[in-house]
TIVO-2410 file (N, C-alpha, C; in nm, 3 decimals):
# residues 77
REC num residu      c1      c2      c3 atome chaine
REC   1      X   4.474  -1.091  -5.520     N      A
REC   1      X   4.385  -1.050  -5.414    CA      A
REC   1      X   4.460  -1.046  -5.280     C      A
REC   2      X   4.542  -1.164  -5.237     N      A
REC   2      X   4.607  -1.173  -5.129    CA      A
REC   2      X   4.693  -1.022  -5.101     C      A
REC   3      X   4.805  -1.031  -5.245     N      A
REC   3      X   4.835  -0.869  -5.211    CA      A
REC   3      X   4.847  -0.770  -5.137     C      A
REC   4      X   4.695  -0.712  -5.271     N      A
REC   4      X   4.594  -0.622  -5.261    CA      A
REC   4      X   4.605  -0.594  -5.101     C      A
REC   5      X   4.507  -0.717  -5.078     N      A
REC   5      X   4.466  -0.738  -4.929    CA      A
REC   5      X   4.585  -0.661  -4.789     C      A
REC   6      X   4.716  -0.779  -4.839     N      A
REC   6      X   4.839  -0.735  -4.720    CA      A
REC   6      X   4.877  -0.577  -4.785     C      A
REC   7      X   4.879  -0.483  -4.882     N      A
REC   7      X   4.912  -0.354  -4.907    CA      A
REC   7      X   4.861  -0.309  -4.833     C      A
REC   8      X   4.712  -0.323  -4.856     N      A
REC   8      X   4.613  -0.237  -4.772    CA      A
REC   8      X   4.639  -0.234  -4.654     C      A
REC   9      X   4.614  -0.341  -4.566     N      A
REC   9      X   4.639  -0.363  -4.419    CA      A
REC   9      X   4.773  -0.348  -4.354     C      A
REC  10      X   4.918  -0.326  -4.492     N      A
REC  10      X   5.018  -0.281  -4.429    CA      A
REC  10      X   5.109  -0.390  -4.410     C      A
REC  11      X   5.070  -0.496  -4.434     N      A
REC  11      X   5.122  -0.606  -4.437    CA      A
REC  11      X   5.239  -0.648  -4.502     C      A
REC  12      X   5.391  -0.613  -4.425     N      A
REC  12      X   5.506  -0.679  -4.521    CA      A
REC  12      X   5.565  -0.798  -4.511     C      A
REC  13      X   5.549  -0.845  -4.418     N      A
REC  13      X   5.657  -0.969  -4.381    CA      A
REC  13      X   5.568  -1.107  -4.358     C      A
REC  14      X   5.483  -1.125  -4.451     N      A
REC  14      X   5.353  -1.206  -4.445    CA      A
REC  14      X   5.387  -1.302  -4.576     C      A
REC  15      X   5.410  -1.421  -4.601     N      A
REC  15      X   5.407  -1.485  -4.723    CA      A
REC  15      X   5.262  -1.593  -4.684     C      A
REC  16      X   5.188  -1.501  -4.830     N      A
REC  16      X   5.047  -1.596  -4.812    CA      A
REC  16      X   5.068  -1.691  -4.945     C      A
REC  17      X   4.932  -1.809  -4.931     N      A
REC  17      X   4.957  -1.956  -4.984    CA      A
REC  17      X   4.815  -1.938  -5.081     C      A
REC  18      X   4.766  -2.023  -5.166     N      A
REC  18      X   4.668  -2.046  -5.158    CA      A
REC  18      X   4.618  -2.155  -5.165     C      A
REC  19      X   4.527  -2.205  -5.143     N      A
REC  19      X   4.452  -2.379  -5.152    CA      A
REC  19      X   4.443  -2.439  -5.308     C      A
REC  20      X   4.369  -2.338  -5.404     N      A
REC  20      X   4.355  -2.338  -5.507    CA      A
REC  20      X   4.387  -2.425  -5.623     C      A
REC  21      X   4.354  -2.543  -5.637     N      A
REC  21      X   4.402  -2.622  -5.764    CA      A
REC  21      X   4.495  -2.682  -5.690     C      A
REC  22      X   4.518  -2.728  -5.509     N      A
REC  22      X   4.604  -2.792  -5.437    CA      A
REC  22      X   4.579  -2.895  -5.379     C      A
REC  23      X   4.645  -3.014  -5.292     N      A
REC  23      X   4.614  -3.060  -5.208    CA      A
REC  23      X   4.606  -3.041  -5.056     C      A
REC  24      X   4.618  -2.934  -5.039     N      A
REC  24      X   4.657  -2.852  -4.909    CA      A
REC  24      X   4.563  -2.912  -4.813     C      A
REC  25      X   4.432  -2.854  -4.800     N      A
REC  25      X   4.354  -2.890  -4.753    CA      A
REC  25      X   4.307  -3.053  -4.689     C      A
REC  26      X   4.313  -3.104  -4.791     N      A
REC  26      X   4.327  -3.327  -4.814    CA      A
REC  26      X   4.467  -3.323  -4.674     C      A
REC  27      X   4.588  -3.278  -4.766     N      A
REC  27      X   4.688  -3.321  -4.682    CA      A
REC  27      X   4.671  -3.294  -4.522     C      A
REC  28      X   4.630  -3.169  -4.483     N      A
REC  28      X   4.676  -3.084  -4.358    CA      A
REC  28      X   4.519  -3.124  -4.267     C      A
REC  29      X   4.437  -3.195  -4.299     N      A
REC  29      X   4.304  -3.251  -4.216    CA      A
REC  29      X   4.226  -3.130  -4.232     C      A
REC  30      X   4.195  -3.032  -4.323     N      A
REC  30      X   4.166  -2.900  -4.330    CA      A
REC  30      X   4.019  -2.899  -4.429     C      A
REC  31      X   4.015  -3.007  -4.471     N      A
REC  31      X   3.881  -3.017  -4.564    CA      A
REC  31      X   3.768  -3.036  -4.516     C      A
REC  32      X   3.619  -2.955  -4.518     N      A
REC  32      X   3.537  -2.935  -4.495    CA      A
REC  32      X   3.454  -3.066  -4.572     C      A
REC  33      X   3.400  -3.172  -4.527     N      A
REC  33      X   3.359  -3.269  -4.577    CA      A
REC  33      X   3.216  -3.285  -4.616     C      A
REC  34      X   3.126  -3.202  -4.558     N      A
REC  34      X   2.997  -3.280  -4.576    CA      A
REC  34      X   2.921  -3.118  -4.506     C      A
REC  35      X   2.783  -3.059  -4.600     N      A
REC  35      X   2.742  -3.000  -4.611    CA      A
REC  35      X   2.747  -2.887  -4.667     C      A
REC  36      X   2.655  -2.724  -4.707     N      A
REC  36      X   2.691  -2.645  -4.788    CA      A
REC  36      X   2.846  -2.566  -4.844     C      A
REC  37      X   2.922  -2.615  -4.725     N      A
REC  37      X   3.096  -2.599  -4.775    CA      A
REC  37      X   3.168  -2.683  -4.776     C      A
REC  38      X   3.114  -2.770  -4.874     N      A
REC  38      X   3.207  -2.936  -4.847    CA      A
REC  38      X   3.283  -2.885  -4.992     C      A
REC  39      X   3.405  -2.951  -4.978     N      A
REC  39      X   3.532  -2.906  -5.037    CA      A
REC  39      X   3.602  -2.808  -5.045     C      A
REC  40      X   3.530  -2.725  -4.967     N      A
REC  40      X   3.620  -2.592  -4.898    CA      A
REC  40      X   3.713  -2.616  -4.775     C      A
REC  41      X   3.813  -2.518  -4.777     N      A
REC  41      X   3.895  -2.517  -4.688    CA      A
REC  41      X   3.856  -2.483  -4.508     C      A
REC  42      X   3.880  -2.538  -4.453     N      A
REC  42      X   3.795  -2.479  -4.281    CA      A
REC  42      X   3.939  -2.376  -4.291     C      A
REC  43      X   3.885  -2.296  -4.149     N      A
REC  43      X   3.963  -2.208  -4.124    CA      A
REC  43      X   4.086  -2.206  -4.023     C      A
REC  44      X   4.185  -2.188  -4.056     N      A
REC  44      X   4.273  -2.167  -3.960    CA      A
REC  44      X   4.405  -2.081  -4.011     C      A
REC  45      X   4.534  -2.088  -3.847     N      A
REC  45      X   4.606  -2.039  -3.891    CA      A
REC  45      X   4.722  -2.147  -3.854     C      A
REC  46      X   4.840  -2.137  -3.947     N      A
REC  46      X   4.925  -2.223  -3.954    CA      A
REC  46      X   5.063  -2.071  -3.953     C      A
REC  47      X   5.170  -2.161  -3.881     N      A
REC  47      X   5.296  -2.043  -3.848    CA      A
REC  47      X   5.398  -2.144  -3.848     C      A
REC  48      X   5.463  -2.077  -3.978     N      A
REC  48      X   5.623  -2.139  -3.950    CA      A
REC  48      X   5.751  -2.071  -3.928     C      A
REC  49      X   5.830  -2.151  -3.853     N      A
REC  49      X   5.950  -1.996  -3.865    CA      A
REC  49      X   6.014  -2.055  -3.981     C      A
REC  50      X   6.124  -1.996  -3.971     N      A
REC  50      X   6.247  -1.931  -4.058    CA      A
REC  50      X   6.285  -2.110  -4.097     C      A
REC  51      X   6.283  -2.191  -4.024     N      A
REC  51      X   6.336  -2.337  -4.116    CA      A
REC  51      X   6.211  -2.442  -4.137     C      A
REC  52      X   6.110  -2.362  -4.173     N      A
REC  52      X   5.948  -2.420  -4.213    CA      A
REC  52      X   5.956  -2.547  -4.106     C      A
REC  53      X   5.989  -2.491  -3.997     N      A
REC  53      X   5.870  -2.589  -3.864    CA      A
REC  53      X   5.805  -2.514  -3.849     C      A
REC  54      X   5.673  -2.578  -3.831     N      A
REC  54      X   5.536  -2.502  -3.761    CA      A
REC  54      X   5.564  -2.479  -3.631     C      A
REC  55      X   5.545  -2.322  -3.562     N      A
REC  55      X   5.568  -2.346  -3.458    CA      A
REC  55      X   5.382  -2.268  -3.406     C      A
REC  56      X   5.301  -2.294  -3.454     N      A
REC  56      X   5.191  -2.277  -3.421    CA      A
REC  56      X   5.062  -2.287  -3.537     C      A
REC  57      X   4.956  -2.379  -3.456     N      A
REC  57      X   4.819  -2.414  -3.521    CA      A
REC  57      X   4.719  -2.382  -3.439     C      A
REC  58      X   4.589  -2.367  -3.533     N      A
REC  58      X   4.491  -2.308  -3.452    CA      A
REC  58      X   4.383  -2.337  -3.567     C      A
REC  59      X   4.249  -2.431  -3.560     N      A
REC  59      X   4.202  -2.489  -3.650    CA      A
REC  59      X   4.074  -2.436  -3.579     C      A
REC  60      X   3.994  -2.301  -3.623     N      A
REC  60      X   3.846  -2.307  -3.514    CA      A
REC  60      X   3.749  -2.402  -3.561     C      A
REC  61      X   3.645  -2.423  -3.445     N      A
REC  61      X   3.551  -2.509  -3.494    CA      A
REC  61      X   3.443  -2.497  -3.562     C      A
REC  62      X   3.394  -2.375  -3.581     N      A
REC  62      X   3.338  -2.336  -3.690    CA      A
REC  62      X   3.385  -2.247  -3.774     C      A
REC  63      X   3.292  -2.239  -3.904     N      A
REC  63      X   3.361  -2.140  -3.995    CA      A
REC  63      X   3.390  -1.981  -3.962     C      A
REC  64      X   3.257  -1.972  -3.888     N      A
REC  64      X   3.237  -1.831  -3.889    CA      A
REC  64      X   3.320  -1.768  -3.777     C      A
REC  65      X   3.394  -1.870  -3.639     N      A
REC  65      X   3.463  -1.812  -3.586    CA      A
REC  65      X   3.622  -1.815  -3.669     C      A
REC  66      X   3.665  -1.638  -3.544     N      A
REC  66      X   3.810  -1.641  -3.570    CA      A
REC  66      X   3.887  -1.700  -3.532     C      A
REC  67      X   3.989  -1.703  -3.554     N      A
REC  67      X   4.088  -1.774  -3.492    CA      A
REC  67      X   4.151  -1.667  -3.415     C      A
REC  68      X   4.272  -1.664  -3.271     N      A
REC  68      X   4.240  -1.627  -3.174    CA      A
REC  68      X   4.389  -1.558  -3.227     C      A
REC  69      X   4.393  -1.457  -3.263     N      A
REC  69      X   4.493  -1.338  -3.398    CA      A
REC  69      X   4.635  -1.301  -3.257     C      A
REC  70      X   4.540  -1.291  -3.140     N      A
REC  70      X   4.648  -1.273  -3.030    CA      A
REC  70      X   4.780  -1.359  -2.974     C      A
REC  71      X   4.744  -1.505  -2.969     N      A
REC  71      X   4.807  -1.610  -2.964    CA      A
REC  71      X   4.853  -1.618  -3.094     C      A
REC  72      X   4.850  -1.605  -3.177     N      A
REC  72      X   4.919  -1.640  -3.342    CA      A
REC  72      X   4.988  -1.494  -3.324     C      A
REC  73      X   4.972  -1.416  -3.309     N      A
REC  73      X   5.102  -1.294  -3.318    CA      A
REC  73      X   5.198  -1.362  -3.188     C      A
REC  74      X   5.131  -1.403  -3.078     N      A
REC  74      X   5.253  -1.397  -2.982    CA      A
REC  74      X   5.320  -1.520  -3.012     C      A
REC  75      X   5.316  -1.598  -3.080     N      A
REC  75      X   5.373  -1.685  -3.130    CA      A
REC  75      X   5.486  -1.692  -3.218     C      A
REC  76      X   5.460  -1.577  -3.288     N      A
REC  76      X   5.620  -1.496  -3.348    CA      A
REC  76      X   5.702  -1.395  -3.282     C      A
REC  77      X   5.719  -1.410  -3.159     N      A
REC  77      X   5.756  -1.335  -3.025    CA      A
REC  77      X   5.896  -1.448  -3.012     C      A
***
C-alpha cells in the first residue's frame, strides 16, 4: 500500500516504515492509550538524515490534525 501510495504521488526518495506487528509505537511515546483508538499509532512525522539522527519531530495533538508538511520538508533543506 505504502508503494502504491508514494508511485502515485511521485514519491522517490521516501523510505516508509510500518508499525505493524512492532514496537514502534510503545518505544517512540506514539501509542494512543485510552479510548476508540487505543493501540493505534498517533500521528506524526519523524525525519532522519543520511546517519539515522532525527533531525526533525512533529507529534500533532489530535488525530485528525496534520502535521505541519511545510516545516518537515524544510527540514530536509
Amino acid at each position: 500500500a505504502q508503494a502504491r501510495f508514494c508511485g502515485a504521488e511521485g514519491i522517490k526518495n521516501a523510505q516508509t516504515i510500518s508499525t505493524f506487528r512492532s514496537t514502534f509505537a510503545n518505544d517512540y511515546g506514539l501509542n494512543i492509550v485510552d479510548g476508540p483508538l487505543a493501540g493505534l499509532c498517533s500521528r506524526a512525522v519523524i525525519i532522519l538524515d543520511e546517519n539515522n539522527k532525527v533531525v526533525y519531530t512533529q507529534q500533532v495533538g489530535e488525530i485528525v490534525d496534520e502535521p505541519n508538511y511545510v516545516n518537515a520538508l524544510n527540514a530536509l533543506k
